[in-house]
C-alpha positions as CSV (number, residue, x, y, z in Angstrom):
1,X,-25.1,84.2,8.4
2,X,-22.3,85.0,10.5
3,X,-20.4,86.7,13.2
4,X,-17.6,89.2,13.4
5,X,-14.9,89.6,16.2
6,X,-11.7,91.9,16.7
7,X,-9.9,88.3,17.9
8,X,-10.6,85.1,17.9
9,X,-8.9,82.3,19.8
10,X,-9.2,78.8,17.9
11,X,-9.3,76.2,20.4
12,X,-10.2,75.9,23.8
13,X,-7.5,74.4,25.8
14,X,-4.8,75.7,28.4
15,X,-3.8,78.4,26.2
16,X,-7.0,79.5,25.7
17,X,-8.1,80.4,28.8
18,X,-4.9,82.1,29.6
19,X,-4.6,84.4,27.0
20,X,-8.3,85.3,28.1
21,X,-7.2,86.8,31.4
22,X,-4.4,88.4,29.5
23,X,-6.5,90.0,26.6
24,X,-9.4,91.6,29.6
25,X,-5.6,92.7,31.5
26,X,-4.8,94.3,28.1
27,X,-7.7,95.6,27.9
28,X,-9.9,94.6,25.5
29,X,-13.0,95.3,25.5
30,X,-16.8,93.7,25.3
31,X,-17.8,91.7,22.3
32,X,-14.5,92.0,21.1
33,X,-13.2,88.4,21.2
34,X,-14.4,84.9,20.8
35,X,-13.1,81.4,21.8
36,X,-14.2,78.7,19.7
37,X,-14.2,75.6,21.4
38,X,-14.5,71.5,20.2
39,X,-15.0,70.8,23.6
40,X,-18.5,71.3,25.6
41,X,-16.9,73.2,28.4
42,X,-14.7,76.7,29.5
43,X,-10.9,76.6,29.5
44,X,-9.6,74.0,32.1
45,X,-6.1,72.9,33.4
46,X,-5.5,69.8,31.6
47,X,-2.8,68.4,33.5
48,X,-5.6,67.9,36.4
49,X,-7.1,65.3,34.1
50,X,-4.1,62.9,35.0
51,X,-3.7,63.9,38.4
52,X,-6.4,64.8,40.9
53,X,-9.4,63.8,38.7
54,X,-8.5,60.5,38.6
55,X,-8.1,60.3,42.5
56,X,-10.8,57.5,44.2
57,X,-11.2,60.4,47.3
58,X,-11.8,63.9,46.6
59,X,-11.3,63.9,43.1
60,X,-10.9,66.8,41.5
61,X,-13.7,68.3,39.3
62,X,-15.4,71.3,37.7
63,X,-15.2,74.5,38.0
64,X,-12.6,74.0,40.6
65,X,-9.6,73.7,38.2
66,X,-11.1,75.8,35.3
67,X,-8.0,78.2,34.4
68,X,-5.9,80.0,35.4
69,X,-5.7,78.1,39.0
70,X,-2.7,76.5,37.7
71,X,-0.9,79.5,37.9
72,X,-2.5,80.4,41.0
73,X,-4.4,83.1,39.3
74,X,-8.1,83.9,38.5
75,X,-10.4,80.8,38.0
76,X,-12.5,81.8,35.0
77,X,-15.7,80.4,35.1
78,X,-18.1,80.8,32.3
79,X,-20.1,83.1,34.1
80,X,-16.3,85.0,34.2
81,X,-16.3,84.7,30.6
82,X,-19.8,86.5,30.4
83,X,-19.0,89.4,32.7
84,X,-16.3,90.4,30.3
85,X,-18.0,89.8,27.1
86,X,-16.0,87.2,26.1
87,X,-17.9,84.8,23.4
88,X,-17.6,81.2,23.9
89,X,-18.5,79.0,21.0
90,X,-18.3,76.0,22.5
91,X,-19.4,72.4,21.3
92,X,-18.1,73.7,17.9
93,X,-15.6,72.2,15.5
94,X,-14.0,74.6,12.8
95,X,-14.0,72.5,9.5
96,X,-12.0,75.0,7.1
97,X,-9.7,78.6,7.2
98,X,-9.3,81.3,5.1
99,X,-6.9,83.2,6.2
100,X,-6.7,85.3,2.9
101,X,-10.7,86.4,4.1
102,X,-9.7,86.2,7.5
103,X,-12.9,83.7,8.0
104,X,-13.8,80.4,9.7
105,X,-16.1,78.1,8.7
106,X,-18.0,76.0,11.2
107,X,-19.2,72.5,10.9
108,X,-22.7,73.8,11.3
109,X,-21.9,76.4,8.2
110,X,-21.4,79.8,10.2
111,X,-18.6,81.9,9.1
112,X,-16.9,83.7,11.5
113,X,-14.6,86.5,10.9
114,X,-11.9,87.8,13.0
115,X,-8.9,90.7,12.1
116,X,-6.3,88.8,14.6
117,X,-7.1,84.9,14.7
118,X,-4.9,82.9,17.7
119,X,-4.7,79.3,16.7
120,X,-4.7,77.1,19.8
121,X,-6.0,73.9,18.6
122,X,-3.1,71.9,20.6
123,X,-2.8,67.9,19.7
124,X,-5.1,65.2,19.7
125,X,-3.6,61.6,20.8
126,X,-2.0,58.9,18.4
127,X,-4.4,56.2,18.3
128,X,-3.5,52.5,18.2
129,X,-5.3,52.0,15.1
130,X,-3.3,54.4,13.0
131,X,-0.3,51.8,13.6
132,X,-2.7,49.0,11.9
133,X,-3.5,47.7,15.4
134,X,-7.1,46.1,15.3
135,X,-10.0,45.5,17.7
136,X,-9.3,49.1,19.2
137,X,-13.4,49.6,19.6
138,X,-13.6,48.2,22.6
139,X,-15.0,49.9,25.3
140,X,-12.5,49.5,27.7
141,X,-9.7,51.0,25.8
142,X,-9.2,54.4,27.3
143,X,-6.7,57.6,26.3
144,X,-6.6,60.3,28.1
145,X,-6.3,63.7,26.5
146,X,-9.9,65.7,27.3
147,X,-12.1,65.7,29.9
148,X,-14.6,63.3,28.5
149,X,-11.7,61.4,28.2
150,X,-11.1,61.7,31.5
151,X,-14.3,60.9,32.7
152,X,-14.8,57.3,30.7
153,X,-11.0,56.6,32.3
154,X,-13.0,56.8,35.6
155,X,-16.1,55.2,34.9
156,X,-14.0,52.4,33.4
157,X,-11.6,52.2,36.7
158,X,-14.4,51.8,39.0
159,X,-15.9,49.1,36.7
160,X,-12.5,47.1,37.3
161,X,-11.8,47.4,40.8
162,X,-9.4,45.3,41.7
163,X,-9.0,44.0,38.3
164,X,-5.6,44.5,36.2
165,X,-5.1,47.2,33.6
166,X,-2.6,47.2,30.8
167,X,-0.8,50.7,30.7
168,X,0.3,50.8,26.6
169,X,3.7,53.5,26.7
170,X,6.2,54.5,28.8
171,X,5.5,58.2,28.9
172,X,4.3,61.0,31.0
173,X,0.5,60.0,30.2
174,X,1.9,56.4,31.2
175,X,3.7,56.9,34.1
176,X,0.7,59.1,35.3
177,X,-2.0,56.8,34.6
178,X,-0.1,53.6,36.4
179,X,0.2,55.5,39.4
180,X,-3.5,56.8,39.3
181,X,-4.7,53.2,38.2
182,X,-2.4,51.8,41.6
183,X,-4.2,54.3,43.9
184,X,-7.3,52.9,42.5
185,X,-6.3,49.5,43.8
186,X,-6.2,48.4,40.4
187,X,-3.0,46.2,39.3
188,X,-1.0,47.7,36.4
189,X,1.0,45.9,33.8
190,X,3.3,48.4,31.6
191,X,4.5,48.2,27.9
192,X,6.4,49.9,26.5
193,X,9.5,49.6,23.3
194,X,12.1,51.3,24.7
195,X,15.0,50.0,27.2
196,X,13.1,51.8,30.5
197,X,10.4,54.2,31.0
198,X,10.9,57.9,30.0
199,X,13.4,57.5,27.5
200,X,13.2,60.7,25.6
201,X,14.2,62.5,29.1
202,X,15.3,59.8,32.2
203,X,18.6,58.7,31.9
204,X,18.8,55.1,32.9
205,X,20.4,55.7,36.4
206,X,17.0,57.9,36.7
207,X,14.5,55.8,35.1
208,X,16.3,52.8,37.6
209,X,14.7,55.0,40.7
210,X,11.3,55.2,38.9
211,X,10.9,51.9,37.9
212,X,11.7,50.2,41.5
213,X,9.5,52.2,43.1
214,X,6.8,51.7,40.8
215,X,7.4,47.9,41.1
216,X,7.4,48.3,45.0
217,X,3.7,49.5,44.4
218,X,3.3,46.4,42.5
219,X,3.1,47.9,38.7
220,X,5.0,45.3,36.2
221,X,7.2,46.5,33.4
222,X,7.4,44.8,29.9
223,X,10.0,46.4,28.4
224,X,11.2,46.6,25.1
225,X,8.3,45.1,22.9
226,X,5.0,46.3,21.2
227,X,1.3,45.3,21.4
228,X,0.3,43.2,18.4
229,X,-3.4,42.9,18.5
230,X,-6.1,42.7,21.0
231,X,-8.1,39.6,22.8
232,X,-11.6,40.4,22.5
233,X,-14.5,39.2,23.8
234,X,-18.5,38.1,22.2
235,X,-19.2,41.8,23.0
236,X,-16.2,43.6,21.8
237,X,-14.5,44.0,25.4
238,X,-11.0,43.8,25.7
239,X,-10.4,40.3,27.7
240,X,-6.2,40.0,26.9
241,X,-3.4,41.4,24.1
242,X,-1.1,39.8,22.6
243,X,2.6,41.2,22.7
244,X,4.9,41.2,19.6
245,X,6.7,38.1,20.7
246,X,3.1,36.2,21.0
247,X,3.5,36.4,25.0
248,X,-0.5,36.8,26.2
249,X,-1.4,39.1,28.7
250,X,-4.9,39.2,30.3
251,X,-6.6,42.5,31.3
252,X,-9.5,44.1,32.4
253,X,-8.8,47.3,30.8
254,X,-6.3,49.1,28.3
255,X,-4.8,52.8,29.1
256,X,-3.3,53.8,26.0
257,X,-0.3,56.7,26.0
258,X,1.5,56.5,22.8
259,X,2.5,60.4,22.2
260,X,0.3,63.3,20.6
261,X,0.3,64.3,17.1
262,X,-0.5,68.7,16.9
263,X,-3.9,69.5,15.2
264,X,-2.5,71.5,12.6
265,X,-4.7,70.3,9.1
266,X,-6.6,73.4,9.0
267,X,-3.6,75.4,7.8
268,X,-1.9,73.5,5.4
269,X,-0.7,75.3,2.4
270,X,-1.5,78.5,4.2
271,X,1.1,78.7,6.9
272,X,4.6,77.9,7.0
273,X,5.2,74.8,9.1
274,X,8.5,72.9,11.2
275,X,8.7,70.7,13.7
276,X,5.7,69.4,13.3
277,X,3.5,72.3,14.3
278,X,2.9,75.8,12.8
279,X,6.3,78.2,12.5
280,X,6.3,81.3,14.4
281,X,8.7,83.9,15.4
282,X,9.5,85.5,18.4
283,X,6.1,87.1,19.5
284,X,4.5,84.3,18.3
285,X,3.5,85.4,15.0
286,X,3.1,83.1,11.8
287,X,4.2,83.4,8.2
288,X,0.2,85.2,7.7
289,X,1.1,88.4,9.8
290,X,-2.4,88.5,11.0
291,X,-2.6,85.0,12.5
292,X,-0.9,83.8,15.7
293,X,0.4,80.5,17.4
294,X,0.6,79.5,20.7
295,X,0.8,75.9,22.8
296,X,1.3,72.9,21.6
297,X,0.6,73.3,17.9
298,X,3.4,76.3,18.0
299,X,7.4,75.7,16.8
300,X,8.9,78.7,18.0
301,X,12.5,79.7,18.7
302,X,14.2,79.5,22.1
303,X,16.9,81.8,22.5
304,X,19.2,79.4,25.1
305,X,19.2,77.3,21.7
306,X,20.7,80.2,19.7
307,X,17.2,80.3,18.4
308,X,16.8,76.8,17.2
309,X,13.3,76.4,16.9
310,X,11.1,73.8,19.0
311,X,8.1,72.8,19.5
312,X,7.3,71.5,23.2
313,X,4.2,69.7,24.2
314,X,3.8,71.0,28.1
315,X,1.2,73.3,30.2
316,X,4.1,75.8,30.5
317,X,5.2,76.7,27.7
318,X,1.0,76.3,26.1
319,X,0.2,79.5,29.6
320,X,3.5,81.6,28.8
321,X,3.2,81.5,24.8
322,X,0.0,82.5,24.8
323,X,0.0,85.5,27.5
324,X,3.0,86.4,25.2
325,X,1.1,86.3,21.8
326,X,-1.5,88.3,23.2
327,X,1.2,90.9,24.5
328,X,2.2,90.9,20.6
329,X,-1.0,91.6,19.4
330,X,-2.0,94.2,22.0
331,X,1.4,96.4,22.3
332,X,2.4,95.9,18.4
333,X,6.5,96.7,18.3
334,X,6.9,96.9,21.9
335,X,6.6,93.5,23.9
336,X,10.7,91.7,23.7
337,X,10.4,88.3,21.8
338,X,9.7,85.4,23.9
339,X,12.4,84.5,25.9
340,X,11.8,80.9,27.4
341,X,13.2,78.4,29.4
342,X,11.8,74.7,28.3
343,X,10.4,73.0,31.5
344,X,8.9,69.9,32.3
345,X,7.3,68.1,35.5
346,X,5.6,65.7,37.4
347,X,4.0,64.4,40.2
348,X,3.1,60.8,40.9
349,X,2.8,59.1,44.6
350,X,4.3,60.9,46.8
351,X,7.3,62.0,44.1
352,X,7.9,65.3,42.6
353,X,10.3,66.3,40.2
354,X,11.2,69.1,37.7
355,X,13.4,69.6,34.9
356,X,14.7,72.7,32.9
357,X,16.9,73.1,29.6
358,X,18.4,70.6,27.5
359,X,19.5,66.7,28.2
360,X,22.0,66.4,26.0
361,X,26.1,66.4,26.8
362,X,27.3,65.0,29.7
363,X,25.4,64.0,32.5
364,X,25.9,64.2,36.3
365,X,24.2,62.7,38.8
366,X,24.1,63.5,42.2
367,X,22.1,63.0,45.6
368,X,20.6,60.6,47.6
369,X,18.5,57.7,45.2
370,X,18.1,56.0,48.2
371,X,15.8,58.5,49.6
372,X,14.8,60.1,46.8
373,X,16.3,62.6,46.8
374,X,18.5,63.5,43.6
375,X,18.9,65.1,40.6
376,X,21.2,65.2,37.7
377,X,23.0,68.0,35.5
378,X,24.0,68.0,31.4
379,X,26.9,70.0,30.7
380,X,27.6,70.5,27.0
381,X,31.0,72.4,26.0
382,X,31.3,73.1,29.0
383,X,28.2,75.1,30.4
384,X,25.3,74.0,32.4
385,X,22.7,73.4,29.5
386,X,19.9,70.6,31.5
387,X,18.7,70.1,35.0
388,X,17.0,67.4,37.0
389,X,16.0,67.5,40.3
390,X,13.8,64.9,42.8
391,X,12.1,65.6,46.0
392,X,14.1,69.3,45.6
393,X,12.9,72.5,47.9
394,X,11.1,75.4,45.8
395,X,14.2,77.6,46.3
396,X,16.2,74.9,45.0
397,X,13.7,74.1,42.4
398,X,14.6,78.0,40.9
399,X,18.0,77.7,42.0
400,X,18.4,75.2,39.1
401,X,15.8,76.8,36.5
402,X,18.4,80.2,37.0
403,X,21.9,78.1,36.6
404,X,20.5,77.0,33.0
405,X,19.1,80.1,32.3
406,X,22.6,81.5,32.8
407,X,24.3,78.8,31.0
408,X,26.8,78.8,34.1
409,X,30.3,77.8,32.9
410,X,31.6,74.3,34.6
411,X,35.2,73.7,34.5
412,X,35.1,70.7,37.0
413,X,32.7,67.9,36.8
414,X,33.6,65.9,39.9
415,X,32.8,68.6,42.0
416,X,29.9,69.3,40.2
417,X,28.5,66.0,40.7
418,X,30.1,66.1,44.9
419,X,27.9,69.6,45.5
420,X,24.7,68.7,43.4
421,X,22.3,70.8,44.2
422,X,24.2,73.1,45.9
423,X,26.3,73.8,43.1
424,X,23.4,75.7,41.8
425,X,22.5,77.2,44.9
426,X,25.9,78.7,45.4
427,X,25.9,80.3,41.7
428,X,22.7,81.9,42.4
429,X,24.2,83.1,45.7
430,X,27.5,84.9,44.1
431,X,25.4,85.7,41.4
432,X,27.5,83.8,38.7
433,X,31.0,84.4,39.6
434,X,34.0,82.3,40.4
435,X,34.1,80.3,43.8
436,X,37.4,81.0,43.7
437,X,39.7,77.9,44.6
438,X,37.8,75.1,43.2
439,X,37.6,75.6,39.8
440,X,34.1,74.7,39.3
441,X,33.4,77.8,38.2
442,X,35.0,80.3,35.6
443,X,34.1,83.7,34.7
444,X,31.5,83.8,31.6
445,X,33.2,85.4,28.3
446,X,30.3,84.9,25.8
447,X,26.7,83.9,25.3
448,X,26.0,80.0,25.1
449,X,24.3,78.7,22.5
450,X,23.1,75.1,22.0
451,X,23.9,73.4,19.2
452,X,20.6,71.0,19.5
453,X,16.9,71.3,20.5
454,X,16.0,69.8,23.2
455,X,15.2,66.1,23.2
456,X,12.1,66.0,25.6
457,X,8.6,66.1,25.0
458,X,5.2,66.1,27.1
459,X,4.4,62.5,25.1
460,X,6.7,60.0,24.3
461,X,5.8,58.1,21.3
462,X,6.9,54.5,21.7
463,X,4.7,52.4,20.3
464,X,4.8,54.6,16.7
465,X,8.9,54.3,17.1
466,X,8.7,50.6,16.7
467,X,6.5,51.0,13.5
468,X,8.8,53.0,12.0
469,X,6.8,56.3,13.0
470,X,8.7,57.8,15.6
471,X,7.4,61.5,16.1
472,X,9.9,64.2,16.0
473,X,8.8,67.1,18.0
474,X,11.6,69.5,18.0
């Protein structure tokens, strides 16, 4: 037995949900596509799980951050998903694909068939014992990547209140989880290999700020080491680990952040892979002509890198690569190939920051660390390539997402780093040409194109570093 679709979206993530809304914009019509889904529930905004669904007051929770609220758009609901004839297979895991039959098998033994197949199975989280780490089945070793992960990260706080927790990684999932476990009034020790948190994207000056206010909210660092093994007690519970060195640390719980690998074993030998993840071109399209692949499993090219292509593990680019596969697929020819700009944020406390481009070349910082308020600015061959900005306004939040865009020329890095912000305020305000004295700026006389990918990633994978299995991801 079986069942037949026009499209069919694999996986049931960010991407999933997004491409949806864009499919029903596009028109298509009832009983024509099918999301199959691992996961027991509708499309949701996955960075919520590290933000407001870990809050102790008012935490966020279902249907209110189902997608495409992230975007401020629609919130599809499942009864959404009914209204417009959209099949959700949910609970489901896909255990093979033939893409010469077009066909999925299920692990219940249902084929289903498809003439346009999206793959949007996204990553899965490194596990500690992949990295030969052992007594990883206790029940108070959480990751955080689903909702049900999600949920035993909460059940598990509020069984330790006022206990201490042992944050494993320096990463976004790291950084995030401290600052939910702090608002939880639960005391946070982080480790993590590298010199200071963030590596892959804070500069030092940057991951300086980060770190002291962190440690003014009591969170303590252990930099540059790797957990060993675990403590455990006559019931399998996580009582201490043990650090590299032999240094003992006790703990009432274990948040483990070690980078995410892509869930891409389904098309091996079938689809031409790089970076990691499944090779597309410009409209998202694999090496099968019939199969598409958006989010985080998807290495496409970005042309601010001449093309280069990368692979990058955040919401953004998961929502604009798939409302742009499904704009392939529906206007075959017509839609442009995906022009985008890599970006990366976060919130934690009462911080905010964003960053857009490339970090690589020189780096300029500027602003006010004091008061949080700052940013910094990579200039490669001399053009604007990477922008970081703190505690910035939402004009000047696009103000610096436009300068890399435009690859503005800088012929003058003091007064780069003297104007900060404003530098890329004022460009946007002459609309890219000279200021006429200063020398900051000079006129543009060819496209920019970056010899590198970019060197940031959603995950940062530490603790697989130190065994000699650092992830690449562009």
């Amino acid at each position: 037995m079986g069942r037949a679709f026009v499209y069919v979206i694999l996986g049931g993530g960010v991407a999933a949900g997004y491409a949806a809304l864009e499919f029903i914009r596009k028109g298509v019509q009832p009983g024509e596509l099918c999301i199959i889904s691992e996961e027991s529930v509708a499309p949701y905004e996955r960075p919520a799980l590290s933000k407001g669904f870990l809050l102790p007051e008012a935490p966020a929770r279902l249907p209110a951050f189902h997608t495409c609220v992230g975007a401020n758009d629609e919130r599809l609901t499942p009864k959404w998903y009914k209204e417009n004839g959209i099949e959700l297979v949910l609970g489901t895991r896909v255990k093979a694909a033939d893409l010469r039959r077009n066909t999925l098998l299920t692990a219940t033994g249902e084929t289903i068939s498809y003439k346009t197949l999206i793959i949007a199975t996204g990553a899965r989280a490194l596990r500690l014992e992949e990295f030969g780490i052992r007594g990883t089945e206790g029940e108070n070793i959480c990751y955080l990547r689903s909702l049900s992960d999600a949920s035993k990260l909460v059940d598990t706080m509020n069984a330790c209140a006022g206990g201490h927790a042992i944050v494993i990684g320096g990463g976004y999932i790291g950084m995030e989880c401290a600052a939910a476990l702090v608002t939880n009034r639960i005391k946070v020790s982080m480790v993590f290999p590298e010199a200071h948190c963030m590596a892959r994207l804070f500069t030092p000056k940057i991951a300086d700020f980060y770190e002291e206010y962190y440690e003014s909210k009591g969170v303590n660092f252990i930099k540059g080491t790797v957990l060993s093994s675990f403590e455990n007690d006559s019931e399998g519970k996580v009582v201490a680990v043990i650090l590299r060195d032999g240094t003992r640390v006790a703990t009432d719980m274990v948040v483990v952040g070690i980078g995410i690998t892509p869930n891409t074993g389904l098309f091996d030998g079938q689809l031409s892979m790089d970076k990691g993840g499944i090779k597309v071109n410009g409209q998202m399209q694999t090496s099968h002509s019939s199969v598409y692949a958006v989010g985080d499993v998807a290495a496409f090219p970005v042309k601010l890198f001449g093309g280069r292509a990368c692979r990058l593990e955040h919401v953004d680019s998961a929502r604009k690569t798939a409302v742009h596969a499904v704009n392939a697929i529906m206007g075959p020819g017509r839609a442009p190939d995906l022009d985008y700009l890599p970006f990366f944020y976060s919130r934690v406390f009462g911080l905010s920051w964003q960053f857009y481009g490339d970090n690589r070349g020189d780096v300029i910082h500027y602003g006010d660390f004091a008061g949080a308020r700052f940013g910094a600015f990579w200039v490669d061959r001399g053009r604007l390539v990477g922008a970081f900005l703190e505690g910035g306004s939402k004009d000047e939040y696009e103000a610096i997402a436009r300068a890399v865009r435009a690859s503005v020329p800088v012929g003058d890095l003091a007064e780069l780093e003297r104007l900060g912000v404003d530098f890329a305020l004022r460009v946007n305000a002459q609309d890219g040409k000279s200021t006429g004295g200063g020398g900051l700026l000079q006129t543009p006389a060819y496209p920019w194109h970056a010899a590198a990918g970019v060197a940031v990633a959603v995950s940062v994978a530490g603790l697989a570093y130190l065994y000699g299995r650092r992830r690449k991801f562009l």
